[in-house]
C-alpha positions as CSV (number, residue, x, y, z in Angstrom):
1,X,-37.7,8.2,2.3
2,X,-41.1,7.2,4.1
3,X,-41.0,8.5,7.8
4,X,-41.9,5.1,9.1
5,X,-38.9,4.1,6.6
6,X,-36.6,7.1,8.0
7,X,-37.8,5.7,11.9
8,X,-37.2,2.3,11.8
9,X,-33.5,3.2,10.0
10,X,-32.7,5.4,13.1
11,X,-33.8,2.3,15.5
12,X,-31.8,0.0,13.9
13,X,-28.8,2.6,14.0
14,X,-29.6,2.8,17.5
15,X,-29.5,-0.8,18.1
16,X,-26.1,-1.2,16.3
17,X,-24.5,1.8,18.3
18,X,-26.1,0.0,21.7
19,X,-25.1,-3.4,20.8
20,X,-21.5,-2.5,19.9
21,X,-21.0,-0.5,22.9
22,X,-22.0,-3.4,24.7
23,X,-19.7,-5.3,23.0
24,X,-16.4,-3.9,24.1
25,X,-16.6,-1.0,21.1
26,X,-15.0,-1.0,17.8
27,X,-11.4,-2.1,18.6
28,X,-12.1,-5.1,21.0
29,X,-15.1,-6.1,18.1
30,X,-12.9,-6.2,15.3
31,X,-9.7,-7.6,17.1
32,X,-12.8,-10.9,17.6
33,X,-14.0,-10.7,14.4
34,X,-10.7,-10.5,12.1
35,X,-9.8,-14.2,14.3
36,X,-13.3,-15.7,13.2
37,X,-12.5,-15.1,9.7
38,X,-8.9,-15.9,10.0
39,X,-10.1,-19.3,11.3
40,X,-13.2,-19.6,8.9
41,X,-11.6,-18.3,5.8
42,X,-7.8,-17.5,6.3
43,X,-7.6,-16.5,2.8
44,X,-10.0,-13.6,3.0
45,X,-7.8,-11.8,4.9
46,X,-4.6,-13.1,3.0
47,X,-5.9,-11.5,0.1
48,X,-6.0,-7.8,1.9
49,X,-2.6,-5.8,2.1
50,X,-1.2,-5.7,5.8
51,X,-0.8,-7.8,8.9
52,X,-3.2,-8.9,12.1
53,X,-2.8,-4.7,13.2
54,X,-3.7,-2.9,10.1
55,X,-6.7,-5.6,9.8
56,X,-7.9,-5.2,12.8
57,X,-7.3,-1.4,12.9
58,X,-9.4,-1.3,9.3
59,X,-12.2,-3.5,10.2
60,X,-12.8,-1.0,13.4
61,X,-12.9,1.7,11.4
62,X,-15.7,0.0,9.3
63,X,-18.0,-0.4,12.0
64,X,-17.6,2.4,13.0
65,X,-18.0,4.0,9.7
66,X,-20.9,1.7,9.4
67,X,-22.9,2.9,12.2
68,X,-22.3,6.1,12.1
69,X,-23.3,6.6,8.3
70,X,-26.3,4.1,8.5
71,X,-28.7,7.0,8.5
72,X,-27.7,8.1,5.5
73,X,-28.7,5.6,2.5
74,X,-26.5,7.5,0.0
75,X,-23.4,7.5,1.2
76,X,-23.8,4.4,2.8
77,X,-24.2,2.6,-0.7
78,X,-21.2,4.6,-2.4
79,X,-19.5,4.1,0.3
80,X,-19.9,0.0,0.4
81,X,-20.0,-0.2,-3.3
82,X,-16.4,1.5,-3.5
83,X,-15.3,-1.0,-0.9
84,X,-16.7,-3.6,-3.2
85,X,-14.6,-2.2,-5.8
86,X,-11.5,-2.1,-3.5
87,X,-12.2,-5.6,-2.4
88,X,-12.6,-6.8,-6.1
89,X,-9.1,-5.2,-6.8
90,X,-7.3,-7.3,-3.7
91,X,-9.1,-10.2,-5.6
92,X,-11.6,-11.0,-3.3
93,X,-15.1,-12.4,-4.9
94,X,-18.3,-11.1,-3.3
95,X,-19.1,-14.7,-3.0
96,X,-16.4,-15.2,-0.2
97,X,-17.9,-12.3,2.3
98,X,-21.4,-14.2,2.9
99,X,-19.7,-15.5,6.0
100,X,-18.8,-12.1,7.3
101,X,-22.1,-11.7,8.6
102,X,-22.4,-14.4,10.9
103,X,-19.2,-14.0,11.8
104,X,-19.9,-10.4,13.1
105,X,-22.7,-11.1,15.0
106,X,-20.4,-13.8,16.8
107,X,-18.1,-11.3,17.6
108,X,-20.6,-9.3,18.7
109,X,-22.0,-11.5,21.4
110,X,-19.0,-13.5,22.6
111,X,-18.2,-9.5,24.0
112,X,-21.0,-9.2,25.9
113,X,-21.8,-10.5,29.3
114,X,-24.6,-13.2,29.9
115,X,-28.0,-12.1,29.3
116,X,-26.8,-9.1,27.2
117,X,-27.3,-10.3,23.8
118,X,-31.0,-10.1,22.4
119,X,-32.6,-11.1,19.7
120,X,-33.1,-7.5,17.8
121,X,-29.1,-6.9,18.3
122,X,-28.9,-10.2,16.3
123,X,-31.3,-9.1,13.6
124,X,-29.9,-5.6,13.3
125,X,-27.0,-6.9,12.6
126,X,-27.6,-9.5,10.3
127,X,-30.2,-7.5,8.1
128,X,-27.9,-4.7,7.7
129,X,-25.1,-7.3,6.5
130,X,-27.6,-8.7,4.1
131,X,-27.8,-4.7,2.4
132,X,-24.3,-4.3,2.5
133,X,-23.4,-7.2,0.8
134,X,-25.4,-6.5,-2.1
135,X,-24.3,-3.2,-2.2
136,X,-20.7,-4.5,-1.9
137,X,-21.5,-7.0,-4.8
138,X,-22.6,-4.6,-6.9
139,X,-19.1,-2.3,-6.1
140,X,-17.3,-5.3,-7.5
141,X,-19.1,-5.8,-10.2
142,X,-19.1,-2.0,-11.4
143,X,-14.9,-2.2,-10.7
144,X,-14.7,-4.2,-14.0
145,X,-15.3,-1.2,-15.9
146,X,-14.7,1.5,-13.7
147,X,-11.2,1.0,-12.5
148,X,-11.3,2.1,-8.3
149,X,-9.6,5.1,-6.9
150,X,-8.7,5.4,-3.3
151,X,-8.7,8.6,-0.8
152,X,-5.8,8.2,1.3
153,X,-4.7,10.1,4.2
154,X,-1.4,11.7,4.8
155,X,-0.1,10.0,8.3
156,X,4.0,11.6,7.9
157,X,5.6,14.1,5.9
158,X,9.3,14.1,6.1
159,X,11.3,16.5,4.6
160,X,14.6,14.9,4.2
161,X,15.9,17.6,1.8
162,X,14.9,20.8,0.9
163,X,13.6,19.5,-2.4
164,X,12.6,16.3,-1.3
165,X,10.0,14.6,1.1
166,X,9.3,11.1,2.2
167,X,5.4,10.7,2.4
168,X,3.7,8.2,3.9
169,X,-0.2,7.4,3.0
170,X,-3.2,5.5,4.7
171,X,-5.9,4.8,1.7
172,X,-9.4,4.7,3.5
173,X,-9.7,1.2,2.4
174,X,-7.7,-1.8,1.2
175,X,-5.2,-1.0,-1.4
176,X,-3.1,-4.2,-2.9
177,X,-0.1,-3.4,-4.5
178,X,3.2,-5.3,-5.1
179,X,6.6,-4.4,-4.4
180,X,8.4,-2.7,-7.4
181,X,5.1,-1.1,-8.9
182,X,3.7,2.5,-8.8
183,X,0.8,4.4,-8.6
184,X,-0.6,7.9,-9.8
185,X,-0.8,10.7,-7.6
186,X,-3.6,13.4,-7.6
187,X,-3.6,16.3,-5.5
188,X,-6.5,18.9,-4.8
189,X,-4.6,22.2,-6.0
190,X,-4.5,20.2,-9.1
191,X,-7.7,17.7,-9.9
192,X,-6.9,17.4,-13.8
193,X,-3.3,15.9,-13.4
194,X,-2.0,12.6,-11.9
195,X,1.6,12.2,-11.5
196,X,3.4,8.4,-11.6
197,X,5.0,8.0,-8.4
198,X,6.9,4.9,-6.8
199,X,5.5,2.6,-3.9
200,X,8.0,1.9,-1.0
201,X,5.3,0.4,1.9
202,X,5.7,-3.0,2.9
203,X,2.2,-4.7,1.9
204,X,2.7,-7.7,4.3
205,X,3.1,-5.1,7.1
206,X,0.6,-2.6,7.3
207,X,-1.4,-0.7,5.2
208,X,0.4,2.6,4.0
209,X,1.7,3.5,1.2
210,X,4.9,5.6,1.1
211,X,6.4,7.8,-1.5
212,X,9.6,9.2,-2.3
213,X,9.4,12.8,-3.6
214,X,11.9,15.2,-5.7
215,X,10.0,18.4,-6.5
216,X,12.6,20.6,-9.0
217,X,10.4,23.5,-8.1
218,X,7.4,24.4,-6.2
219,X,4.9,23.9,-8.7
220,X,2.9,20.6,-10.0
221,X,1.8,17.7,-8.0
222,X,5.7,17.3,-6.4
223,X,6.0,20.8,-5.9
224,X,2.3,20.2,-4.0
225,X,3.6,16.7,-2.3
226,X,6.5,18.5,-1.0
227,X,6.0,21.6,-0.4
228,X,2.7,22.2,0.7
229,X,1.4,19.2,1.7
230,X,0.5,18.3,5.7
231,X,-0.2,15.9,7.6
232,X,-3.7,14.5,8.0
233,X,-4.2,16.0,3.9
234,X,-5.9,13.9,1.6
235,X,-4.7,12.5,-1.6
236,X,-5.8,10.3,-4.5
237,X,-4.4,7.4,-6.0
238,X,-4.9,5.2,-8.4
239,X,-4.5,1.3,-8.8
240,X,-1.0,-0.1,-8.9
241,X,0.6,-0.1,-12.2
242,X,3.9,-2.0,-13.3
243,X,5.7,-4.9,-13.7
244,X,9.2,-4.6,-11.9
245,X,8.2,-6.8,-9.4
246,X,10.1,-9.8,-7.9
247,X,10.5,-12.9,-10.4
248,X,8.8,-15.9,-9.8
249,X,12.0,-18.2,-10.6
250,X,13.8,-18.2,-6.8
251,X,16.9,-19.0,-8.3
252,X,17.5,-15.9,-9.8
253,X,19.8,-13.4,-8.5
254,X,19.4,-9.4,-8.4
255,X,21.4,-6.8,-9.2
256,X,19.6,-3.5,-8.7
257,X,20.6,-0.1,-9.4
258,X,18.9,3.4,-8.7
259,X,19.6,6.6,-9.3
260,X,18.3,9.3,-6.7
261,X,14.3,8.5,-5.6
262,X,14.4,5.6,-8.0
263,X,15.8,3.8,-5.0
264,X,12.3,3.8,-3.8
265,X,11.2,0.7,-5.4
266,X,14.0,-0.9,-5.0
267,X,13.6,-0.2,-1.4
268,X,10.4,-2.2,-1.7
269,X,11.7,-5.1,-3.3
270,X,14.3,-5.5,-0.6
271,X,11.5,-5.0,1.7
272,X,10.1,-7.6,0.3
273,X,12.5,-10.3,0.4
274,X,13.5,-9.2,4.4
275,X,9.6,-9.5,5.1
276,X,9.6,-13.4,3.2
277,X,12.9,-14.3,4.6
278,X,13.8,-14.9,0.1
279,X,17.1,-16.7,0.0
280,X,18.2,-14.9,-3.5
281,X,21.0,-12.8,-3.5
282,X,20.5,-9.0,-3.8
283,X,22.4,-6.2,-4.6
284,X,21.5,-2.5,-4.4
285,X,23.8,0.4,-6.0
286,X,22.8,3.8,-5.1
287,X,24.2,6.0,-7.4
288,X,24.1,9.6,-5.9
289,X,26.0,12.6,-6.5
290,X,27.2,13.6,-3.3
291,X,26.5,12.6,0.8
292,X,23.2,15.2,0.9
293,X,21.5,12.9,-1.5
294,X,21.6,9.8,0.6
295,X,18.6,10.5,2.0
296,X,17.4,7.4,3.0
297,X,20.1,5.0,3.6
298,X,20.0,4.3,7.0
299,X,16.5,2.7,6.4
300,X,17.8,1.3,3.3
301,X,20.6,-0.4,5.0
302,X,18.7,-2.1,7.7
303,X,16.1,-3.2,5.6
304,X,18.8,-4.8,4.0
305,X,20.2,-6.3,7.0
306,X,16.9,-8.1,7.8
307,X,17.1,-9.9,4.5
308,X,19.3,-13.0,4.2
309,X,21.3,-12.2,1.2
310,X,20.9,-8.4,0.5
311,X,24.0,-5.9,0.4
312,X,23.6,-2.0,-0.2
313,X,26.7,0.2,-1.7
314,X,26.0,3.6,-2.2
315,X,28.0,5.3,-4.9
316,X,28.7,9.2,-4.9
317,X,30.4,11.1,-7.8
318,X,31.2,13.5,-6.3
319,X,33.2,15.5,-3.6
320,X,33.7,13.5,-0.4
321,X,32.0,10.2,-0.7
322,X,32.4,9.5,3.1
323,X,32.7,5.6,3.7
324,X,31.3,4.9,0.6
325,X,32.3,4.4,-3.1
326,X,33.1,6.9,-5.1
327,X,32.1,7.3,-8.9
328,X,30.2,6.4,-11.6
329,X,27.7,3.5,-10.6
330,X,28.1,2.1,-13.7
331,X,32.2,2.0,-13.3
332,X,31.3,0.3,-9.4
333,X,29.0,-2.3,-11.2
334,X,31.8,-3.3,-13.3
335,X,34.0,-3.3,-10.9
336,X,32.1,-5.3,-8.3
337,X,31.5,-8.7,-9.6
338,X,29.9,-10.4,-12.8
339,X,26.0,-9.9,-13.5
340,X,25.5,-11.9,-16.5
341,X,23.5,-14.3,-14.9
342,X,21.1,-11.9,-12.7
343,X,17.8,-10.3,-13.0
344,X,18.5,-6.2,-13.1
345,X,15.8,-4.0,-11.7
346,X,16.4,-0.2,-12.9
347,X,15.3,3.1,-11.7
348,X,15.9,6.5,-11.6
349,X,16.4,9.2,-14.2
350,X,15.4,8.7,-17.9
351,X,18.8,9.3,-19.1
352,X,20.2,7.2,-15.9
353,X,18.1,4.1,-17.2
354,X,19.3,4.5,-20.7
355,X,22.9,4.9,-20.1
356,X,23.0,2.2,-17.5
357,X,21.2,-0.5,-19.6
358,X,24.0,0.0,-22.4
359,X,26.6,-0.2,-20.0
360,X,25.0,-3.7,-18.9
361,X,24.8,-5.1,-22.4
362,X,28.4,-4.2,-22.8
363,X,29.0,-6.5,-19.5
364,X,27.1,-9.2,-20.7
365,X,23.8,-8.8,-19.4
366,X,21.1,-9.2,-22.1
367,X,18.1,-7.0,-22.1
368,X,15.4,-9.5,-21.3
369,X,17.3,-9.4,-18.1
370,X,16.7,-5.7,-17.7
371,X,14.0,-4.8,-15.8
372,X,12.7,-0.6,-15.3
373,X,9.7,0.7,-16.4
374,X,8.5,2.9,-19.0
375,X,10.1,6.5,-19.0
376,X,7.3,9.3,-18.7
């Protein structure tokens, strides 16, 4: 860079850093900004996963990401162009954030008191908009061939067995997924393999991601996830894959049935009907082999009391099965009503899927109705 390039880069930093201190900082900037653009363009921010928190918690960290790494041209145009990317894959067109910069500078002055807000806070701001947005654009545009990866932070690491975790994820910028797909893992220890794992979040809540992991031993990316991962690590993952997700048709009915941490996306689609208040009927089996392996049930089962019509019954096979049923699932499927006329959503074990979409057909479920997705 010139100097008199580098100089007037390190005033304008300086007049964003003043102006936004001025403003009430970060928090109280973005909490102002995200209501201009829900009034201005309410389905910008429809389009991003979450609700009013996580928004207003992501566009803080932004500005402050923004001014902070302004003196830095490099990573301030990767760093824009993969949230042009990340943007693209929510499905929002570059053409939609032109208003973002007025917008900010609004928010920017309605925090300051009278006589506060000059006329080289105003052009600071909206000159660096003008570069971001074009660096944003061009993000979007190179996501069409260069499918977008996000860094995500670990924010909780539950071990809920000794060979299982519950692990919840923050990607460093918007990451749209629906409930029912998955996504593949990567971990540092091991930067040539990505794993498929399930997505259990709720999308129209916040913005994490959680995961449901079985590690059979302490190597691989489970092994890693389990084992050896910590809070505030940071993972990979890729963009949402999969097509068990919720069927358009709200007439249709669902029968669902997991085996072990296949209940995670299952979890999500109940999730998913509590958070739209979906009058469908739903049922979940859980087929486990003994009390240890409910891990999750108690979030399971009031996630499935905050839906209208959605019913959990765990199944164990063996020893004492407590206050539940004991079993094959299959057998309590049978047993529990007639499914002929539902959608079924699968997922566990490869052998699990297999056995439990014959025993289906047999009850008179045909296999366009049978929903899991691809063994790997």
């Amino acid at each position: 860079m010139d100097p008199s390039d580098d100089a007037l880069l390190r005033q304008t930093q300086r007049l964003l850093s003043t102006s936004l201190t001025f403003a009430g900082g970060p928090v109280e900037v973005a909490e102002r900004l995200r209501a201009a653009l829900m009034q201005a363009h309410p389905g910008l921010m429809a389009a991003l996963p979450g609700g009013p928190a996580s928004h207003a918690a992501q566009l803080a960290r932004a500005l402050t990401w923004l001014v902070h790494h302004l003196d830095r041209p490099p990573l301030l145009v990767e760093g824009t162009g993969r949230l042009g990317a990340a943007l693209a894959a929510c499905g929002v067109e570059p053409g939609r954030m032109q208003l973002v910069g007025a917008a900010l500078a609004e928010a920017m002055r309605a925090g300051m008191a009278p006589g506060q807000w000059r006329q080289d806070f105003d052009l600071a701001w909206r000159s660096t908009w003008q570069h971001v947005y074009e660096w944003i654009s061009h993000g979007a545009v190179r996501a069409g061939y260069d499918p977008p990866v996000w860094d995500a932070t670990v924010v909780e690491h539950e071990l809920r067995r000794p060979d299982l975790a519950v692990v919840r994820l923050r990607p460093d910028l918007p990451m749209p997924f629906t409930p029912g797909q998955y996504a593949r893992i990567q971990v540092p220890e091991l930067p040539a393999v990505w794993r498929p794992y399930s997505l259990a979040g709720a999308p129209r809540r916040n913005d994490l991601v959680e995961l449901h992991v079985r590690a059979k031993t302490t190597a691989g990316v489970s092994g890693t996830l389990v084992h050896r991962t910590r809070v505030g690590d940071t993972l990979r993952i890729s963009r949402a894959e999969g097509g068990m997700t919720l069927p358009a048709d709200p007439s249709r009915n669902l029968l669902m049935i997991a085996g072990d941490t296949g209940v995670a996306p299952l979890k999500a689609l109940l999730t998913e009907l509590a958070d739209t208040g979906d009058a469908r009927s739903a049922v979940l089996f859980w087929g486990v082999r003994d009390l240890t392996e409910l891990y999750d049930i108690d979030e399971i089962a009031a996630t499935a009391r905050a839906a209208r019509r959605a019913t959990v019954v765990p199944v164990v096979s063996e020893g004492d099965p407590g206050p539940y049923a004991s079993g094959l699932v299959t057998d309590a499927v049978a047993a529990y009503g007639e499914w002929s006329d539902h959608e079924v959503y699968l997922a566990g074990p490869p052998l699990m899927l297999a056995a439990t979409s014959r025993a289906l057909q047999q009850l008179g479920v045909t296999p366009d109705r049978i929903h899991h997705d691809p063994a790997e």
